[in-house]
N, C-alpha and C positions, 0 to 999 in steps of 0.2 A: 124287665121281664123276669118270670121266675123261670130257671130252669139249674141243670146237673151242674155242679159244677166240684172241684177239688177244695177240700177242707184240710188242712196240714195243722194238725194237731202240737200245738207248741213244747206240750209238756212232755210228750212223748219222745219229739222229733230231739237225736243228738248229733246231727249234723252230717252222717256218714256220707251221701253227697252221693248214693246210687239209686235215689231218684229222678236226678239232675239228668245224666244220658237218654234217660226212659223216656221223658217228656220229648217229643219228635219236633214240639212248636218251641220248645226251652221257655217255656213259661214258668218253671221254678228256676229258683235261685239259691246260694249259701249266702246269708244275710247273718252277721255277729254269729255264728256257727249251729244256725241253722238252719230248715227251706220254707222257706215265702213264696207264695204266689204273687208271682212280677206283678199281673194286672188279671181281671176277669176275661178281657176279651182274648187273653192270648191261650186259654184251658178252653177244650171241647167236651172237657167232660164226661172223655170216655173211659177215663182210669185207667191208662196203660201202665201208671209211675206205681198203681195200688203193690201189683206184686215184687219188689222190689225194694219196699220198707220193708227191713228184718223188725224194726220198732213197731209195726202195726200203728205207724203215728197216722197216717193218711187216707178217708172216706172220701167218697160221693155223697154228697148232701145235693138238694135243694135250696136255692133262693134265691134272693133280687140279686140279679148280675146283669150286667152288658153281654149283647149278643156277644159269641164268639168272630170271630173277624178276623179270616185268614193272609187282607192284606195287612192288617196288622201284625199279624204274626211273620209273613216278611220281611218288612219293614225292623220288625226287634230283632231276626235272626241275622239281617244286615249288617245289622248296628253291633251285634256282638255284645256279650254279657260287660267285658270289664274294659279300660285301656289297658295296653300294652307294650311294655319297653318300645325306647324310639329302635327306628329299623323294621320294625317283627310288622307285616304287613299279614291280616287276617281274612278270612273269607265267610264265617257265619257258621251257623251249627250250638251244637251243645259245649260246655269248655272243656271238656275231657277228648273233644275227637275234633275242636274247630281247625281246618289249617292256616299253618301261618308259614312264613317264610322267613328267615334272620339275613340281615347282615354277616358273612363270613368274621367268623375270631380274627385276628393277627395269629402269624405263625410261632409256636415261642420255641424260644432259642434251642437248638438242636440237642446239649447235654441235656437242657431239661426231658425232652424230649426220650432220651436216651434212658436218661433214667425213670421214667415211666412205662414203659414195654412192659417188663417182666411181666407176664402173667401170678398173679398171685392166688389162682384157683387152685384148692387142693384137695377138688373130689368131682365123682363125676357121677350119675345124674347132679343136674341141679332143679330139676321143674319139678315144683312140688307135688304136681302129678304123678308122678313117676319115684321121685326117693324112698327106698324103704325106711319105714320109720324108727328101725331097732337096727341102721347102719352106725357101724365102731367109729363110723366120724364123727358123731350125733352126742360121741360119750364126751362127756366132762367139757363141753366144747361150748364157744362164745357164737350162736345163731344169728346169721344176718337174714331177713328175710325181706327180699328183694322188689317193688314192683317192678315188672320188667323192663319197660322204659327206661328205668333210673341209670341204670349202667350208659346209655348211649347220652343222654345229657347233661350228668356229672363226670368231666374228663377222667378225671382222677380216682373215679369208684375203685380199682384194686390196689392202691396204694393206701387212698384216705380210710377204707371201709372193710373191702373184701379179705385184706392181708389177716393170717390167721384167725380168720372165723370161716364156719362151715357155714353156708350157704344155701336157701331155698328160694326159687322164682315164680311169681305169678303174676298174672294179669285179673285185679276183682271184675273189671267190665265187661271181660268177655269171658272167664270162667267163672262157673258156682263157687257164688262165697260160702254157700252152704257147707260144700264138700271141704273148700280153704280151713275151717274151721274144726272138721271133723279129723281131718287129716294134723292138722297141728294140733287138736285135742290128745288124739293119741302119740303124736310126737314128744308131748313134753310128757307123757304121762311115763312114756317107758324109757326116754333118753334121761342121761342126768346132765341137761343144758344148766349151763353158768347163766348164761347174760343173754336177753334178747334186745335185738334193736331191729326196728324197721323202720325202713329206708322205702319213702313214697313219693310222687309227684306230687305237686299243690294242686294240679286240677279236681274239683270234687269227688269224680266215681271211685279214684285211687284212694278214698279214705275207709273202702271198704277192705284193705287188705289187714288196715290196722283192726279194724272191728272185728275182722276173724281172727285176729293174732290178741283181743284182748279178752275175747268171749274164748276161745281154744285153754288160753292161760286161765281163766276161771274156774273152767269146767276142770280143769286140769286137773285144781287142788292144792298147785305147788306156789310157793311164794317165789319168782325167778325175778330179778332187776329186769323193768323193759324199759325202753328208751324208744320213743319213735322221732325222725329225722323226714324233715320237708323238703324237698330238692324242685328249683323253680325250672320253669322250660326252657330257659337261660344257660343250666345250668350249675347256677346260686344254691346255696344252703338258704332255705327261707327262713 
C-alpha cells in the first residue's frame, strides 16, 4: 500500500540518537552510528521523531510500505532494542528510558570504600541551567560536562573524573539541547577553559549532550582539547 511514512536521510543523519526516545513505537534504531528504520510496520507516520533532528536528516514521504501494525509494534517493544549483560532483566520502551533491573555488585572491601567518600566537588551550582557562565571557577579550569545519570552509575565519578575539574550537569532528553548549546556557546566564549571532556551514558538520547558540547565549541571559535567518554548502565567505561 502506499502511504506516510519516515524517511531518515543517511547523509545527513550523525548519529546523535534524539530521535530514538521521540519514536513512542521505537521503531528507529542506532545502526553503525546512525538511525534506520527497524521495519515499515513499526512507523505511523505521524513524524513525532521530525522535531528532534537538529540535522534536518528526517521527512515524511510517501510510498510502498506495509500497513502500520500496532501488535507488531508490541511485540518489538517486548523484545527490546539490544541484549543485555546476564542479570539486567528489561521491560520494553525506548533504550534511553527502558527499565531494567541488575543483580546487586559485591560489596568492596571497606578501606576501599573509605577511600572513595571524599567528595571531590568544588563549586556549587552544577546544573548548567543555573551556572553563571563568567563564574572564577570557569577560569583557566579543565570542564567536566556531565550527563546526569553518569555520576549514579560510574561508582567512582569523583575520584576517576570529577577530582579537579569544574563541573556542569544535564539531561539532553528531558531538557533543550537547543538552550545546552547556547548556554556552553557562551560559556567557552568568555571562560578561558583548558580541557573539555564529556562524560555520557551509551544509551542513544544521551549523545545529544555531546552534540551541544561540540556545536557550543564551534560556534565558540576557540580551539579547546575535547574528549568525550561512554559510561555503560553497568557502570563500564564503554
Amino acid at each position: 500500500m502506499i502511504r506516510k511514512i519516515v524517511e531518515i536521510d543517511q547523509d545527513k543523519c550523525n548519529g546523535c540518537g534524539l530521535c530514538v526516545p521521540s519514536c513512542a513505537e521505537g521503531a528507529i534504531k542506532i545502526v553503525g552510528g546512525k538511525a534506520v528504520l527497524s521495519a515499515d510496520n513499526l512507523c505511523d507516520g505521524l513524524g513525532a521523531c521530525l522535531g528532534d533532528c537538529p540535522q534536518d536528516a528526517i521527512r515524511i514521504i510517501e510510498r510502498e510500505a506495509d500497513a502500520f501494525d500496532e501488535g507488531a509494534v508490541e511485540k518489538h517493544q517486548q523484545k527490546g532494542a539490544e541484549p543485555r549483560p546476564q542479570h539486567a532483566v528489561q521491560h520494553g520502551g525506548c533504550p534511553g528510558s527502558r527499565a531494567m533491573s541488575f543483580a546487586a555488585p559485591e560489596q568492596a572491601p571497606a578501606a576501599e570504600e573509605t577511600a572513595s567518600r571524599r567528595s571531590q566537588l568544588g563549586q556549587w551550582p552544577v546544573q548548567l541551567a543555573l551556572v553563571p557562565t563568567g563564574a572564577p571557577y570557569f577560569q583557566d579550569a579543565d570542564l567536566l560536562i556531565t550527563a546526569d545519570c553518569v555520576p549514579f552509575a560510574y561508582a567512582d565519578y569523583h575520584r576517576d573524573f570529577l577530582a579537579g575539574r569544574a563541573v556542569v550537569v544535564g539531561c539532553p532528553k528531558l531538557d533543550d539541547n537547543r538552550f545546552y548549546a547556547e548556554k556552553l556557546t557562551e560559556l567557552f566564549s568568555v571562560s578561558s577553559i583548558r580541557s573539555v571532556t564529556v562524560l555520557r551514558m551509551e544509551v542513544p538520547c544521551c549523545g545529544g549532550i555531546v552534540m551541544a558540547a561540540r556545536q557550543a565549541l564551534a560556534a565558540s571559535g576557540k580551539d579547546i582539547p575535547f574528549k568525550e567518554v561512554t559510561i555503560g548502565i553497568r557502570g563500564d567505561v564503554v
